[in-house]
C-alpha positions as CSV (number, residue, x, y, z in Angstrom):
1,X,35.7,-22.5,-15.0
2,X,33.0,-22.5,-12.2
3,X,30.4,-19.8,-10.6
4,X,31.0,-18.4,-7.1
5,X,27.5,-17.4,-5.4
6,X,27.5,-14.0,-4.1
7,X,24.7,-14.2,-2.3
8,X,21.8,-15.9,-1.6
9,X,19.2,-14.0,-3.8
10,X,22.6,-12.8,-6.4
11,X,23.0,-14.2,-9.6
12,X,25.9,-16.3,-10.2
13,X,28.9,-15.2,-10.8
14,X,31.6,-16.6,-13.6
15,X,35.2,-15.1,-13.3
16,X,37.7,-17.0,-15.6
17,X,40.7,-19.0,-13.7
18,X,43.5,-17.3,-15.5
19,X,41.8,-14.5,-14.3
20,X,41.6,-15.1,-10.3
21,X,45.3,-16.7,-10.4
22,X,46.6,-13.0,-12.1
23,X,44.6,-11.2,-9.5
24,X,46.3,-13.9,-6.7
25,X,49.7,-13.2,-8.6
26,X,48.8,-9.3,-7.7
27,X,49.6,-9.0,-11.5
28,X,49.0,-5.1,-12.1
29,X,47.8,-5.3,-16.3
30,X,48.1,-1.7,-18.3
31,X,45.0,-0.2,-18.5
32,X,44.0,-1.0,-22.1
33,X,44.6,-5.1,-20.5
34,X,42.6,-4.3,-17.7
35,X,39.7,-3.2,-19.5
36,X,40.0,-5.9,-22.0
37,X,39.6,-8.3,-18.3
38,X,36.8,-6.5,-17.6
39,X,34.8,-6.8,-20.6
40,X,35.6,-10.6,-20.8
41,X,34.4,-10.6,-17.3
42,X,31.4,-9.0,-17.9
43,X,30.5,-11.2,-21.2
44,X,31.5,-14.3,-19.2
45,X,29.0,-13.0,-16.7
46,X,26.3,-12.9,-18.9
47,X,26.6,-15.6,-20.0
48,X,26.6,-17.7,-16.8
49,X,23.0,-16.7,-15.9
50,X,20.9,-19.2,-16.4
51,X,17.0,-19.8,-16.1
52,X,16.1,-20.5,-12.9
53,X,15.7,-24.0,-11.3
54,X,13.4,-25.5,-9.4
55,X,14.3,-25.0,-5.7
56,X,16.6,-22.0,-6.4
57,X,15.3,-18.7,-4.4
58,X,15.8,-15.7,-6.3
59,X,13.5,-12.2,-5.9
60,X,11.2,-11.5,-9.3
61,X,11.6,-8.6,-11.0
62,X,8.1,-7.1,-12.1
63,X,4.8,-8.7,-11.8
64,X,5.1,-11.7,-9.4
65,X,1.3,-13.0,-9.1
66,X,-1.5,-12.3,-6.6
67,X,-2.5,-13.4,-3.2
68,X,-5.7,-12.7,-0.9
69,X,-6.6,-14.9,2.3
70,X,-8.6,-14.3,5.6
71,X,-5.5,-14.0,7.8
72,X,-3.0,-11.2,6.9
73,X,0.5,-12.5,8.1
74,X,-0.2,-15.9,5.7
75,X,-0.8,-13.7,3.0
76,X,2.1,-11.7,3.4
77,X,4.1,-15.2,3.7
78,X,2.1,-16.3,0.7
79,X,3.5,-13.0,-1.2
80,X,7.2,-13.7,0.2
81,X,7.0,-17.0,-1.7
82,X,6.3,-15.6,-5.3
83,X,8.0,-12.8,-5.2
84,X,11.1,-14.9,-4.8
85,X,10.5,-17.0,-7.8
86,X,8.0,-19.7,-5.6
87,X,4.9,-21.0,-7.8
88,X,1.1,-20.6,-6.9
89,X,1.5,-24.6,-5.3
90,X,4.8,-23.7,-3.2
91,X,2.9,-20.2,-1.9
92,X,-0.2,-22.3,-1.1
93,X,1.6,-24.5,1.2
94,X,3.6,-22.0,3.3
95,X,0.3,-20.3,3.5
96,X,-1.5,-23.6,4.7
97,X,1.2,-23.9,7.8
98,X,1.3,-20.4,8.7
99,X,-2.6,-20.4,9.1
100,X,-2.7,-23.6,11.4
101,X,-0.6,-21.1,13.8
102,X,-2.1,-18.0,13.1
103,X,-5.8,-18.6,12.4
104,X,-5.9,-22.1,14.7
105,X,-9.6,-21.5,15.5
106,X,-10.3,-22.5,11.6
107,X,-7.7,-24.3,10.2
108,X,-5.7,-26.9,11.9
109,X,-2.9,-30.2,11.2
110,X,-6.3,-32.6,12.5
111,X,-8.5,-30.0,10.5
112,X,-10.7,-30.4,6.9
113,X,-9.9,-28.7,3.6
114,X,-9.8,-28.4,-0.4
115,X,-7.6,-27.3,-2.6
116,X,-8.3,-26.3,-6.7
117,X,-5.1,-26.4,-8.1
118,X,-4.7,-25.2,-12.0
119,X,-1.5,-25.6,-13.3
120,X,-0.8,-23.4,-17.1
121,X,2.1,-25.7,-18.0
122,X,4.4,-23.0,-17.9
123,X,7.3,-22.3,-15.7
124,X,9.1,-24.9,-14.4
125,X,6.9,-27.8,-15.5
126,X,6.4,-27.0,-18.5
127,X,3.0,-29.1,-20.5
128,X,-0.2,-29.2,-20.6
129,X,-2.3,-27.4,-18.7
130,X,-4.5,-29.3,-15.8
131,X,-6.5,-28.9,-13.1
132,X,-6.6,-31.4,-10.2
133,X,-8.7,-31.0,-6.5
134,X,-6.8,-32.0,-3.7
135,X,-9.4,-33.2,-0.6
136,X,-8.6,-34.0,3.6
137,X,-12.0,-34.5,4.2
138,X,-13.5,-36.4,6.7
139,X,-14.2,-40.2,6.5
140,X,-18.0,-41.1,6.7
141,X,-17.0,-44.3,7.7
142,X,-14.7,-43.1,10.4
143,X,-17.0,-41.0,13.0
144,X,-15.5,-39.3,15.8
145,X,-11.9,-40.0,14.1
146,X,-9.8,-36.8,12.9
147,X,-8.3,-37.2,9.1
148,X,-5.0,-36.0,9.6
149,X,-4.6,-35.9,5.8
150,X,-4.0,-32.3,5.7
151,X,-0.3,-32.5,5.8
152,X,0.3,-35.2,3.0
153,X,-2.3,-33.0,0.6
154,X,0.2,-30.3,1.0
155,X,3.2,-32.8,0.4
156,X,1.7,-34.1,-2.9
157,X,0.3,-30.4,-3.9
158,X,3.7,-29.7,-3.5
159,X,5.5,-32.6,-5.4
160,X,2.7,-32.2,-8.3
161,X,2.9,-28.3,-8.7
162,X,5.8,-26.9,-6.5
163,X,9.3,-25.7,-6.9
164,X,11.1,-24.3,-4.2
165,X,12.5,-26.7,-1.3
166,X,9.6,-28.3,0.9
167,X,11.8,-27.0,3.9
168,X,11.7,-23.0,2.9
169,X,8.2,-23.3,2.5
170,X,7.8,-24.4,6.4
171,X,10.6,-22.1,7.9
172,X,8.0,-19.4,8.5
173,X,5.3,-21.1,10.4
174,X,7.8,-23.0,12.3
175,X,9.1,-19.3,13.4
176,X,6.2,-18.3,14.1
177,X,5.0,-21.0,16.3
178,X,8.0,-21.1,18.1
179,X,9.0,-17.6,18.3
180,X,5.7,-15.9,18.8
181,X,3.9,-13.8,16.8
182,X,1.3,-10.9,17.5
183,X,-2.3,-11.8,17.0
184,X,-4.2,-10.5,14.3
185,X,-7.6,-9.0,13.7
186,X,-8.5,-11.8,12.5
187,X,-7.8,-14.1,14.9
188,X,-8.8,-11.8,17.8
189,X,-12.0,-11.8,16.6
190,X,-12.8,-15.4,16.8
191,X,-11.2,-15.2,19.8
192,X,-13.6,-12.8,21.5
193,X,-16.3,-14.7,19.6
194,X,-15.5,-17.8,21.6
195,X,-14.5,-16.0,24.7
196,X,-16.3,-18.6,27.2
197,X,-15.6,-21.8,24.8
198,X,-11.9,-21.0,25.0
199,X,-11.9,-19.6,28.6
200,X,-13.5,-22.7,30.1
201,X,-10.7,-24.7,28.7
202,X,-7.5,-25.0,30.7
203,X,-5.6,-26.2,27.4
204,X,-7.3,-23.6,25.5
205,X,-6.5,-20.8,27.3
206,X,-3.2,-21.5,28.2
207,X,-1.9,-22.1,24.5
208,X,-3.9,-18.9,23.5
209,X,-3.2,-16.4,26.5
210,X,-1.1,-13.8,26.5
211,X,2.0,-12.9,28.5
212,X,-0.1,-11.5,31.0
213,X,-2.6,-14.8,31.4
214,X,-5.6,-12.9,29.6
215,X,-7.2,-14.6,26.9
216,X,-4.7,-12.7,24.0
217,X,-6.2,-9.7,22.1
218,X,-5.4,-8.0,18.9
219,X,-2.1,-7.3,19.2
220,X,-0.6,-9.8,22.2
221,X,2.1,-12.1,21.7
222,X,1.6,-15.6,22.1
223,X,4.1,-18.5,21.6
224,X,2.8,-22.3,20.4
225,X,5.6,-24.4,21.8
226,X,4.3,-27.8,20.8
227,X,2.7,-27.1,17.3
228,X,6.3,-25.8,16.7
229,X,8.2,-28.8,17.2
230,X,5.5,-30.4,14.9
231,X,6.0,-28.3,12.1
232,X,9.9,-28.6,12.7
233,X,9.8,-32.3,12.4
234,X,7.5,-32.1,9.4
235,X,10.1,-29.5,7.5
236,X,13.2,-31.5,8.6
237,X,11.8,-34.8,7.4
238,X,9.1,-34.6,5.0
239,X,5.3,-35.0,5.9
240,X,5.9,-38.7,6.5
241,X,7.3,-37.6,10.1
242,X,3.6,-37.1,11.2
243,X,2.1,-40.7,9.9
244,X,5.4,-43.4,10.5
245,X,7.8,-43.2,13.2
246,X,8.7,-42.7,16.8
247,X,6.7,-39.1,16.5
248,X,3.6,-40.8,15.3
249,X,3.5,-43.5,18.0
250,X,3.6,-40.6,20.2
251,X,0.8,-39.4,18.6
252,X,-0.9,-42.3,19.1
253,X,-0.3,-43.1,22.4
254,X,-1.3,-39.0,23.2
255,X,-4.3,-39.4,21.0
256,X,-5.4,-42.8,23.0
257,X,-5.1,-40.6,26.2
258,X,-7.8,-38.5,25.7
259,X,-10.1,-41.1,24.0
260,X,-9.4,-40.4,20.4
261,X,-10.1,-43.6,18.4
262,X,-6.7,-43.6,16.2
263,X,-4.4,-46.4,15.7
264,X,-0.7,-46.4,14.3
265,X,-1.8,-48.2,11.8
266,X,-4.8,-46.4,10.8
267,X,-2.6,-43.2,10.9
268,X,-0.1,-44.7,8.5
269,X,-2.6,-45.6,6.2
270,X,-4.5,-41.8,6.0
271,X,-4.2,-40.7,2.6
272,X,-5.7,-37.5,1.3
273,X,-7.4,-37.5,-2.6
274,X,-6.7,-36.1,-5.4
275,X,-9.4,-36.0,-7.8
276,X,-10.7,-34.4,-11.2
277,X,-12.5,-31.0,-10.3
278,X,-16.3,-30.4,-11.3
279,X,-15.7,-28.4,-15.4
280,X,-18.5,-26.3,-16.9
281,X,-17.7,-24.7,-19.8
282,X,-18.2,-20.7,-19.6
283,X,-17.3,-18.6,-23.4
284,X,-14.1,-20.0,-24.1
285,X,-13.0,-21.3,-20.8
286,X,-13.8,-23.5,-18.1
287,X,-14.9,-22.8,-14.5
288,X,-13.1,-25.8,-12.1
289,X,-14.9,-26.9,-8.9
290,X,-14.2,-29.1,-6.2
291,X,-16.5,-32.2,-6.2
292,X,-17.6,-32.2,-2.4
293,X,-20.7,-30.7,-0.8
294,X,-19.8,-26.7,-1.1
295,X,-18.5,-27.2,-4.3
296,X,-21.3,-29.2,-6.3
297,X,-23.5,-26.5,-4.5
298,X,-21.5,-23.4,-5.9
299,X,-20.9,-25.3,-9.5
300,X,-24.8,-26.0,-9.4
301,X,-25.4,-21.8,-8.3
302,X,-22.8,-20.7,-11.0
303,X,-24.3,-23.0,-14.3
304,X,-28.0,-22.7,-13.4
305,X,-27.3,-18.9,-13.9
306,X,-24.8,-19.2,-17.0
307,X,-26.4,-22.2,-18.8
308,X,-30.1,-22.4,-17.9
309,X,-30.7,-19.0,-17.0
310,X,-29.1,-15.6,-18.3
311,X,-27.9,-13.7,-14.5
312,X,-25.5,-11.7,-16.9
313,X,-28.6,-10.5,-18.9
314,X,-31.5,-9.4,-16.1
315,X,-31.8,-6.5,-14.1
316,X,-30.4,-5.3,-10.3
317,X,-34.0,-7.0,-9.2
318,X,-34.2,-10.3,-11.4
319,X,-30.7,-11.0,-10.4
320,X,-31.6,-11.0,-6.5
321,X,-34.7,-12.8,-7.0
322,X,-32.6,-15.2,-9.8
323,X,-30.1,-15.9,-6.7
324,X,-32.6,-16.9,-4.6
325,X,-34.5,-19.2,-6.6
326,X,-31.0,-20.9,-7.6
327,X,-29.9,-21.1,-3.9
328,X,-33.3,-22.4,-2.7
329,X,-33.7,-25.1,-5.2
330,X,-30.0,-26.1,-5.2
331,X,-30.0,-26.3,-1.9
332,X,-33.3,-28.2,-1.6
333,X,-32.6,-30.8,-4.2
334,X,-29.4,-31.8,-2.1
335,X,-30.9,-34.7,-0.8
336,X,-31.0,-36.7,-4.1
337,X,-27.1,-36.1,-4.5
338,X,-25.9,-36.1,-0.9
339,X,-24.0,-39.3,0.2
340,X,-23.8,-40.6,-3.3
341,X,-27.1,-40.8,-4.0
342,X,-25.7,-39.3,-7.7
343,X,-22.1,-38.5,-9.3
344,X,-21.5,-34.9,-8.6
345,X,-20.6,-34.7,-12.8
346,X,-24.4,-35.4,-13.3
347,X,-25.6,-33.2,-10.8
348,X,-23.8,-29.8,-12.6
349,X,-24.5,-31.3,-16.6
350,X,-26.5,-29.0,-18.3
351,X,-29.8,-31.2,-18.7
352,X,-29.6,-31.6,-14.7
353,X,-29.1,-27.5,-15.0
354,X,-32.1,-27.0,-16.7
355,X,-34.4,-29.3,-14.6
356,X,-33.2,-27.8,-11.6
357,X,-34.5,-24.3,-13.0
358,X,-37.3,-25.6,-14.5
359,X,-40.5,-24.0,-14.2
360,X,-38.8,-20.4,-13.2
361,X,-40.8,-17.4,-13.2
362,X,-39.5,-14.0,-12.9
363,X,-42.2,-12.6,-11.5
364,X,-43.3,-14.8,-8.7
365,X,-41.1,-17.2,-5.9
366,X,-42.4,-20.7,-5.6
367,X,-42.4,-21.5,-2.4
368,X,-39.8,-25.0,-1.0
369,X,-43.0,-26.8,-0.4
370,X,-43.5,-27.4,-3.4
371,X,-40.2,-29.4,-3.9
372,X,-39.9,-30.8,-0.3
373,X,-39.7,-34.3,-1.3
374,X,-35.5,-34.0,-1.2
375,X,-34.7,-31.0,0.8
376,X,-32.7,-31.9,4.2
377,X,-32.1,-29.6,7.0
378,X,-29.3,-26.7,6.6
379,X,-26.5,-27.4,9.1
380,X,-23.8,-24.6,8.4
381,X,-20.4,-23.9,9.9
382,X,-19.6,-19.9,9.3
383,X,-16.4,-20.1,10.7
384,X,-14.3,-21.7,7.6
385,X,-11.1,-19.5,5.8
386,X,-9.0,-19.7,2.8
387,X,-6.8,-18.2,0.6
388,X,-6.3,-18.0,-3.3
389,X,-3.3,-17.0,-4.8
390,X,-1.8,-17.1,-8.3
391,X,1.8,-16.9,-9.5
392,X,3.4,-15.0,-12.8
393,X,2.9,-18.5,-14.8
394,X,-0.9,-18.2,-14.7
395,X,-1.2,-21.4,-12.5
396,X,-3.4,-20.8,-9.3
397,X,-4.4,-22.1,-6.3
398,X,-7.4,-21.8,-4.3
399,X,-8.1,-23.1,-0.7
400,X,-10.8,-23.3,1.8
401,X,-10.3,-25.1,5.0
402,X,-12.6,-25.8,8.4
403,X,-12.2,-27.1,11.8
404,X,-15.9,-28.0,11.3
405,X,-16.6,-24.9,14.3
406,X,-14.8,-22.4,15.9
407,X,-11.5,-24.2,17.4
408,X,-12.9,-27.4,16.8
409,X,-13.9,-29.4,19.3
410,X,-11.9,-27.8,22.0
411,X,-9.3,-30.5,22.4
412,X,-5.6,-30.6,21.7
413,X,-3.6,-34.2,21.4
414,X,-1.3,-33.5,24.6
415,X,2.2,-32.5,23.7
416,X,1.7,-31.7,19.8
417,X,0.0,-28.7,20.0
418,X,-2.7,-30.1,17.4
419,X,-6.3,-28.7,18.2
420,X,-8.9,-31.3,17.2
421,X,-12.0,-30.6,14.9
422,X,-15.4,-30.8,15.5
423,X,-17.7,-34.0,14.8
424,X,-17.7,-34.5,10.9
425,X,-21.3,-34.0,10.2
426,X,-21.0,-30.5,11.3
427,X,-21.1,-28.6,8.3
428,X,-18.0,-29.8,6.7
429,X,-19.3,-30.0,3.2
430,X,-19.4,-26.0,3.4
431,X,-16.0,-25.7,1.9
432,X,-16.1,-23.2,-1.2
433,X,-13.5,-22.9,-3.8
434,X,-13.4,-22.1,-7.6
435,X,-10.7,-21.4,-10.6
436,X,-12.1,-20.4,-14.4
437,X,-9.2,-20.8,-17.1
438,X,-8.7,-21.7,-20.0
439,X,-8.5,-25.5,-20.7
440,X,-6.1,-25.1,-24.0
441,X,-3.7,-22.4,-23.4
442,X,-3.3,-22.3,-19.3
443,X,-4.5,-18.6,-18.8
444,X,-6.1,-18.0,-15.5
445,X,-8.9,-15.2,-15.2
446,X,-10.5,-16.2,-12.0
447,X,-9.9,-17.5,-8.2
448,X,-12.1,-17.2,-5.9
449,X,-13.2,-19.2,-2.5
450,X,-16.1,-17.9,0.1
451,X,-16.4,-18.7,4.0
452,X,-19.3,-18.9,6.0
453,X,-20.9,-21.9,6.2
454,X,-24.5,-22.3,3.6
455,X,-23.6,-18.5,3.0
456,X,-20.4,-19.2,1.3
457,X,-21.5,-21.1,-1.9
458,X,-24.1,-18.0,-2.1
459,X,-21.0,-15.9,-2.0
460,X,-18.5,-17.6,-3.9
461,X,-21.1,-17.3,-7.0
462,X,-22.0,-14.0,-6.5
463,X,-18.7,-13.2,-6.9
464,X,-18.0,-15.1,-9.9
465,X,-20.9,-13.6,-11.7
466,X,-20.8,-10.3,-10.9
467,X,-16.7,-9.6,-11.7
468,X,-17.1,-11.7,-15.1
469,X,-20.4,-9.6,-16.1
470,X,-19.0,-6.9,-17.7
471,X,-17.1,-9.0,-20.0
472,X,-13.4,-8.5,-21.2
473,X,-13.4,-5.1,-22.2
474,X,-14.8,-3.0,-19.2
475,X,-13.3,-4.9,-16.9
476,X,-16.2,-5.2,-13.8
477,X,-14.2,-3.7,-10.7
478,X,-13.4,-6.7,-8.6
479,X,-13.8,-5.1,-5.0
480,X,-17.5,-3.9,-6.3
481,X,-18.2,-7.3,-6.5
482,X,-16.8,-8.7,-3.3
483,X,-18.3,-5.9,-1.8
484,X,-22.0,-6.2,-3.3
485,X,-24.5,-6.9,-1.1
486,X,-25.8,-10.9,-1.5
487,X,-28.6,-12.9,-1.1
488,X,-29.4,-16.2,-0.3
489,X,-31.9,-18.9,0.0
490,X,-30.8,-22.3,2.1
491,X,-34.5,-23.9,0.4
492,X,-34.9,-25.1,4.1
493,X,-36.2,-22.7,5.6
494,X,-37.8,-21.2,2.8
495,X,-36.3,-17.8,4.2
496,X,-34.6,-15.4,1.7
497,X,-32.0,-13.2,3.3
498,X,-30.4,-10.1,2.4
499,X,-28.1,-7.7,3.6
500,X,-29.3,-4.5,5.1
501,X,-27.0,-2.5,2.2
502,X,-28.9,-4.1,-0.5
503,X,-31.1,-1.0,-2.7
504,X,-34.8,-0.9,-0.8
505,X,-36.2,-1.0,-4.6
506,X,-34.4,-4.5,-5.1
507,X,-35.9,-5.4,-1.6
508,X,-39.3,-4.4,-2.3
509,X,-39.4,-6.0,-5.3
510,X,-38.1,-9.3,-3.8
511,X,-41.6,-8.6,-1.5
512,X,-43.5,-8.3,-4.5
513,X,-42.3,-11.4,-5.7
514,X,-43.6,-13.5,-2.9
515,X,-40.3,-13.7,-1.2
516,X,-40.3,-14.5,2.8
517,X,-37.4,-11.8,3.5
518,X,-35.2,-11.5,6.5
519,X,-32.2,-9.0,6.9
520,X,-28.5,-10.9,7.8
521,X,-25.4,-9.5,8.5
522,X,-22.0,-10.4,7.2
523,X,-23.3,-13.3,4.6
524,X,-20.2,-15.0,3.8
525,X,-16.8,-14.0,3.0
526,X,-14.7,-13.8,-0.1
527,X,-11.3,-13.7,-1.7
528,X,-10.7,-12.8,-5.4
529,X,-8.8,-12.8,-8.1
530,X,-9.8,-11.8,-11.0
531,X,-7.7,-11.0,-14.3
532,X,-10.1,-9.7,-17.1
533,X,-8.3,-11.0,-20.6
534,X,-6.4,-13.5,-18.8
535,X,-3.4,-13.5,-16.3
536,X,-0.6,-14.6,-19.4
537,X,-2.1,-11.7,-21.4
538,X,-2.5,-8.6,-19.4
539,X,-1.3,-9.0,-16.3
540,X,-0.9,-5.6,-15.1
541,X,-5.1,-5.5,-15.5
542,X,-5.7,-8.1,-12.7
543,X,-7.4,-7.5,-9.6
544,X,-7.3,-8.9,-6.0
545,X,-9.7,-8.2,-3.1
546,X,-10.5,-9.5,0.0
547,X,-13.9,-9.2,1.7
548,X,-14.8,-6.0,4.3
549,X,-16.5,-8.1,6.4
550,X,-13.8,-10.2,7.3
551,X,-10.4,-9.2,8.2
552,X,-8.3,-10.6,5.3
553,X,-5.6,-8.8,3.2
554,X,-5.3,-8.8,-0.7
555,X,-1.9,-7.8,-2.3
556,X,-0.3,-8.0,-5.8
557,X,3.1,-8.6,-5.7
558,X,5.6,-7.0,-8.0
């Protein structure tokens, strides 16, 4: 007895043999026999459906998991994936591809990024829960060479945590890049923003004109040849088609054409990392943090304000001048943790937490002079993105990705369609990302990651305090949050900005407080989920929102 498929998203189907060769015999049974047959049939049918496998595509019914990102047509790819049975991993990859055609300006194949992956050990790999932070980040020791790792940290995200076929999860961005898709608001913008960067480019603006010749607007159609054949090869044969092989001695030899440093060797050998995240414990769970730059700062931000302060218990005014003081002296003491001058683990323990905030005073700001002896100079990059997204399992992925400046460096290897980042010094520890769960049972409550630059840590933190304030119960509304107006101190210089929404009595206060205040638009960018008594135990109360001043999209699928 076997199952026939359908259809692809069907069920399958068991009809007994003796059953098909009567039908094939044009037997005609008497009714009573006939509905007898049917009965069986339908019994036998039952029967045959089975859990679903790994790899199988089949639509959810109900409550599918959450996605929000900065570029709309990757989150609605992202929400295609889990509401056909994908997993929070399998989403996060199609989403990773789709943005390196859609949104090229910030995330790219040569580009930087970090992923917090929490897997509830539920689902299809079933176990215990964990948390691991996947890293293609530049190499200090490499200057002037792109990592190229991005691809392979997708691969292994996806071997580690996925479930549908690497090759579904590629199909999309492949179609886009080769098919054409219209630009989004998103991408305009940066666009416009780098009107004479991209213009003054002959590869620029030819891969990112319209049909016309103009530089593309909201809207236009434009088509990425090259990138497509890239992501073809990388569907077809695995991410190893990028690093060994007759594509990647092309790549090479393209790369050595314009002066990039790379060797066949040296590409075969790039290797992204996968390492423990940054844990500090909050009530009964665990908030998870990437261990680089943005994230030590944004673990540092979120502990000095649950473990040596109380954020949760001060008023509208305390809480802005308790956001500075945390920002300027997180910020300022960088230079005693900054290329390994101290583990990042030591740098977020609670004794560290309380040194870093010690000496606070509610009612008066001490100025960065006073602690100038490890601050460094800001250098921020605004123009990172990312997505989070979480699947019906509880497991969740957040991502934050950079091309270390607005369409990196301006150059593209000839013939791949890759777009090259900027130097790696330039504000590519600004990558923000964060996951609380709970360490013992695999519930998810919160995803969040922030763009921006030295805003986004700010932001990211914000955030995460203000949506977990509330507490279980009253459930704090999770677009309030993303929308409240932030604040944020970079220690160097000793400046605290502010948004121009932010109430005049909380600015005046701020004044009063000896506060050096300067209004700022648009201070980072958010994305959030948030799931107030935990994703596995009330799913229909979680939230998603994406930031107003950016262009994103936030959707629950179900």
């Amino acid at each position: 007895m076997g199952c026939l498929r359908k259809g692809l998203f069907s069920p399958f189907i068991t009809i007994p043999s003796h059953l098909l060769r009567a039908f094939q015999r044009k037997v005609s049974p008497s009714p009573l026999r006939l509905a007898g047959l049917l009965a069986l049939g339908m019994a036998v049918l039952t029967a045959c459906e089975a859990p679903r496998q790994p790899g199988v595509i089949a639509p959810v019914e109900g409550f599918a998991g959450l996605v929000a990102g900065d570029e709309p047509r990757a989150v609605t790819i992202g929400r295609d994936v889990i509401g056909n049975g994908g997993t929070a991993a399998d989403a996060a990859v199609a989403m990773y591809f789709a943005m390196t055609v859609t949104l090229p300006s910030r995330v790219g194949i040569a580009g930087n990024g970090v992923c917090v992956a929490h897997n509830s050990g539920l689902g299809v790999q079933e176990g215990q829960p964990f948390v691991e932070v996947f890293e293609f980040l530049p190499d200090p020791a490499a200057p002037g060479r792109p990592q190229l790792t991005g691809s392979r940290a997708m691969a292994v995200m996806h071997a580690r945590h996925g479930a549908q076929r690497w090759e579904s999860l590629l199909i999309d961005a492949e179609r886009l890049a080769r098919l054409g898709h219209g630009v989004s608001r998103a991408f305009a913008s940066d666009l416009s923003a780098a009107d004479d960067f991209v213009s003054a480019s002959p590869t620029l603006r030819a891969a990112f004109s319209g049909r016309s010749g103009a530089l593309a607007r909201e809207g236009d159609e434009i088509v990425q040849l090259e990138l497509s054949g890239l992501i073809a090869g990388l569907r077809r044969q695995g991410a190893g088609y990028l690093y060994t092989g007759a594509f990647a001695s092309r790549f090479v030899e393209q790369a050595n054409s314009i002066g990039l440093p790379l060797s066949n060797q040296g590409l075969r050998d790039a290797l992204p990392k996968v390492v423990a995240p940054l844990a500090i414990s909050y009530r009964d769970n665990t908030a998870y943090f990437p261990p680089g730059g943005g994230g030590v700062l944004t673990a540092q931000l979120w502990g000095a304000l649950t473990k040596a302060e109380n954020y949760a218990g001060a008023a509208p005014a305390e809480r802005a001048h308790l956001l500075a003081v945390a920002g300027q002296r997180a910020f300022a003491a960088r230079g005693g943790w900054l290329g390994g001058g101290q583990a990042p683990e030591d740098v977020v323990a609670e004794p560290q937490l309380e040194r870093l905030m010690a000496g606070y005073s509610a009612r008066q700001h001490a100025p960065t002079a006073d602690r100038a002896a490890t601050a460094v100079p800001a250098v921020s990059n605004p123009y990172t993105a990312g997505f989070v997204v979480a699947d019906r399992w509880s497991s969740a992925v957040a991502c934050s990705f950079s091309m270390n400046g607005l369409f990196g460096d301006g150059r593209m290897v000839p013939g791949t369609g890759v777009l090259l980042p900027k130097a790696a010094g330039v504000g590519a520890d600004n990558l923000s990302a964060a996951i609380i769960a709970n360490a013992f049972n695999g519930t998810v409550y919160f995803a969040g990651t922030a763009s921006g630059g030295l805003a986004a840590p700010a932001a990211l933190a914000r955030v995460m305090l203000e949506s977990q304030d509330q507490g279980q119960d009253q459930g704090q509304d999770l677009a309030a949050a993303v929308a409240a107006p932030r604040v944020i101190n970079v220690g160097v210089p000793d400046t605290t900005f502010y948004e121009p929404s932010l109430d005049g009595a909380v600015v005046d206060a701020l004044r009063q407080r000896g506060h050096d205040l300067r209004p700022e638009t648009g201070v980072g960018r958010a994305n959030a989920i948030y799931c107030p008594t935990g994703l596995r135990n009330e799913a229909g109360r979680c939230q998603v929102a994406t930031d107003r001043r950016g262009f994103g999209l936030g959707v629950v699928v179900q």
